[in-house]
VODREN-949225 format. One record per residue (C-alpha): z, y, x; residue number from 0. Coordinates in nm, 3 decimals, always signed. Layout:
BEGIN
SITE        w        v        u  num
SITE        Z        Y        X  NUM
...
This chain:
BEGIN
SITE        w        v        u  num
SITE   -0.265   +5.994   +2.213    0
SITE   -0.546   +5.716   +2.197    1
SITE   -0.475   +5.696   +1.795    2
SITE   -0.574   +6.102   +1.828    3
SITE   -0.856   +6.039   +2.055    4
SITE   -1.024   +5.751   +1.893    5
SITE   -0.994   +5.911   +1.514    6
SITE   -1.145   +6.274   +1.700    7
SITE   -1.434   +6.059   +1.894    8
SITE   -1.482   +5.712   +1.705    9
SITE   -1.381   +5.816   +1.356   10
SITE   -1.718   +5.725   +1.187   11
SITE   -1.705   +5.404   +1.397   12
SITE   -1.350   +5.312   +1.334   13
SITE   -1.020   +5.330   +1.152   14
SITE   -0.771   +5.380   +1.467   15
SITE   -0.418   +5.235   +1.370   16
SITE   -0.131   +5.306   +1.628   17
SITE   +0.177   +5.106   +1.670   18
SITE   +0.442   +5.021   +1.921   19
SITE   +0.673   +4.723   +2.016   20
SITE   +0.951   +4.978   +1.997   21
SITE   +0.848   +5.286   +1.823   22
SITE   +1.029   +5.645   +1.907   23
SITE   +1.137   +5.821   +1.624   24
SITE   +0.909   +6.076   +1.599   25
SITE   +0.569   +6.174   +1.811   26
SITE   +0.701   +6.379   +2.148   27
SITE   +0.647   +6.766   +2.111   28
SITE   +0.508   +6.738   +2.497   29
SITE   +0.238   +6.453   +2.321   30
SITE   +0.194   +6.734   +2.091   31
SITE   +0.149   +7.019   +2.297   32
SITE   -0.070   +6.830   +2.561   33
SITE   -0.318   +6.723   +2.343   34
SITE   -0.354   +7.043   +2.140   35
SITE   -0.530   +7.130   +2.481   36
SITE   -0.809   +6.894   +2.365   37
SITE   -0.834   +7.081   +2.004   38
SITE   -0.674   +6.729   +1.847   39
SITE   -0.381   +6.784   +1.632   40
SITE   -0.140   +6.513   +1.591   41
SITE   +0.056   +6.689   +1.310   42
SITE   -0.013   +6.412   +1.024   43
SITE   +0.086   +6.109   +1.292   44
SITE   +0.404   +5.936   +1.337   45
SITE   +0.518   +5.599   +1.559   46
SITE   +0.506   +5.283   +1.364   47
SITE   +0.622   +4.942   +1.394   48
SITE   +0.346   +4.660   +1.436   49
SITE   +0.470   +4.541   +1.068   50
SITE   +0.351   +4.896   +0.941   51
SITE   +0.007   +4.889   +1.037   52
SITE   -0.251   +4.786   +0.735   53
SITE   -0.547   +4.555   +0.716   54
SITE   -0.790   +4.342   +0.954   55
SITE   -0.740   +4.448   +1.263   56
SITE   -1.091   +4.364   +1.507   57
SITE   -0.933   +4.466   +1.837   58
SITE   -0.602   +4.501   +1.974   59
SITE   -0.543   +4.794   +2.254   60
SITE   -0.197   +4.747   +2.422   61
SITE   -0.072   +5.013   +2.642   62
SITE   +0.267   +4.879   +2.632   63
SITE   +0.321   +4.696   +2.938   64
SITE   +0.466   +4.405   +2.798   65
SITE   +0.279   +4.073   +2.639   66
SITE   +0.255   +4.083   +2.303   67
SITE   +0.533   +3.903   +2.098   68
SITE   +0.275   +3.742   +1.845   69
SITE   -0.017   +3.518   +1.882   70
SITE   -0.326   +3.716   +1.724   71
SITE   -0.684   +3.603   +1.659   72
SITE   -0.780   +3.962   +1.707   73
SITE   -0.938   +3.991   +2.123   74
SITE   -0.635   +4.215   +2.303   75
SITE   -0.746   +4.420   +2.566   76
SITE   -0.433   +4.568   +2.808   77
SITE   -0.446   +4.895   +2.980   78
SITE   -0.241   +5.048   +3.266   79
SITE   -0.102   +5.327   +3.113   80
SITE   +0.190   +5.507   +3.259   81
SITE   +0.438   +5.612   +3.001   82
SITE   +0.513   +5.958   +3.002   83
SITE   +0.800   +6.027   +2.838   84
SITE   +1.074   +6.176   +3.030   85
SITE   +0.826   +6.289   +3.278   86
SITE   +0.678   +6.626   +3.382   87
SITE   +0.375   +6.804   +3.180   88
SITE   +0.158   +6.744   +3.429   89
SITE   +0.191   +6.412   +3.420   90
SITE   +0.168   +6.419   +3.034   91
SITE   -0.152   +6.602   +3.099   92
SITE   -0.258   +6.293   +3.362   93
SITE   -0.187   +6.013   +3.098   94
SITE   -0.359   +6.229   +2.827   95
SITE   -0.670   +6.245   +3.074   96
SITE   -0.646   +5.867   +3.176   97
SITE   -0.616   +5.747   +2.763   98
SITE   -0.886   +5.964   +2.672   99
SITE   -1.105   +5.879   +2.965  100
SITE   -1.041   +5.458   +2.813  101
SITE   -1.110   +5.564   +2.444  102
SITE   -1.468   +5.740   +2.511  103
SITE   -1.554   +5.452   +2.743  104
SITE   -1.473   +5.197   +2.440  105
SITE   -1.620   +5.396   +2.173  106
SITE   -1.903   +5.432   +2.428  107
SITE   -1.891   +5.019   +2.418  108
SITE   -1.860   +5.004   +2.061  109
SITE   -2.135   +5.219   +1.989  110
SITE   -2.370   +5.010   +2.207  111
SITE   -2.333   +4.721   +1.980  112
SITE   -2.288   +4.837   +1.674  113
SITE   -2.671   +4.794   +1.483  114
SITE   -2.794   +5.079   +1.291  115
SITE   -2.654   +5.159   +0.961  116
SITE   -2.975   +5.004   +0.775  117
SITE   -2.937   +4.686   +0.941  118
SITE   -2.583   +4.673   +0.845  119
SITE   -2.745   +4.634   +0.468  120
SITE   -2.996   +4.379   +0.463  121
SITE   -3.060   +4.485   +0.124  122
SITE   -3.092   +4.864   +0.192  123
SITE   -3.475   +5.010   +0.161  124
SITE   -3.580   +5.354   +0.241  125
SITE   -3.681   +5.579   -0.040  126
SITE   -3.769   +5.948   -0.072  127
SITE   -3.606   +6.207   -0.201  128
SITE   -3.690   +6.112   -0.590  129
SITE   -3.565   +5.754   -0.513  130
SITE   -3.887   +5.632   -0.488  131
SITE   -3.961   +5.335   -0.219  132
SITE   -4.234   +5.557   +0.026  133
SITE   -4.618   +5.486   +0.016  134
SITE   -4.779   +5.260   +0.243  135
C-alpha cells in the first residue's frame, strides 16, 4: 500500500521501493481491492525480499514491527502499522487510510525541503523559447 501511495503522490519526488523481512507470495487481492477505492492500481507490484530492492536507498520506512536485521547508513523511520492480513475489509480499509494518511504527510515533508529544480543545477540558466539566454 505505501509503495502504491508514494509512486501515485510522490512519484516526481521519488522512486518508492517496497520490501519485506518476510515477503508473502503474492500482493493480497483484499490489498488490491481496497486500494482500487483510491483509483491506485497495484497490478504491476509484487512482495520482495530486502536483497531485491535496487540502488541508493535515502530513507528507510519500516512498517514491519520488528528491528531491522542490518545496520544501514540510510535514516529508518518506524511506523505503527497494524497488519491486515487475515483481518476484516474494514480494517483493510483502516490500515489503507492510516498508510496513506503517513505517505502524504512525508511527501508533504519531503517536498518542503526539496529546493527548486533550478537550484538542483547550479549550472542551469533560463532561456526562451529559441534557446536564447532572456534580455536584461
Amino acid at each position: 500500500m505505501a509503495e502504491g501511495f508514494a509512486r501515485a503522490y510522490g512519484g516526481d519526488l521519488m522512486s518508492a521501493q517496497s520490501a519485506g523481512l518476510a515477503p508473502a507470495a503474492s500482493i493480497a487481492p483484499l490489498t488490491h481491492k481496497v486500494m482500487l477505492e483510491k483509483n491506485i492500481k497495484l497490478g504491476d507490484l509484487s512482495p520482495r525480499s530486502l536483497d531485491e530492492v535496487m540502488g541508493g536507498v535515502d530513507l528507510i520506512i519500516n512498517i514491519s514491527g520488528h528491528e531491522l536485521p542490518f545496520k544501514t547508513r540510510a535514516p529508518v523511520e518506524a511506523w505503527d502499522v497494524r497488519d491486515p492480513i487475515g483481518e476484516s475489509e474494514q480494517v483493510y480499509r483502516q490500515v489503507r487510510d492510516e498508510i496513506e494518511r503517513r505517505v502524504k504527510k512525508l511527501i508533504g515533508s519531503l517536498r518542503s525541503r526539496k529546493p527548486p529544480a533550478s537550484a538542483e543545477r547550479p549550472g542551469a540558466q533560463r532561456v526562451d523559447s529559441q534557446g536564447r539566454a532572456p534580455r536584461k
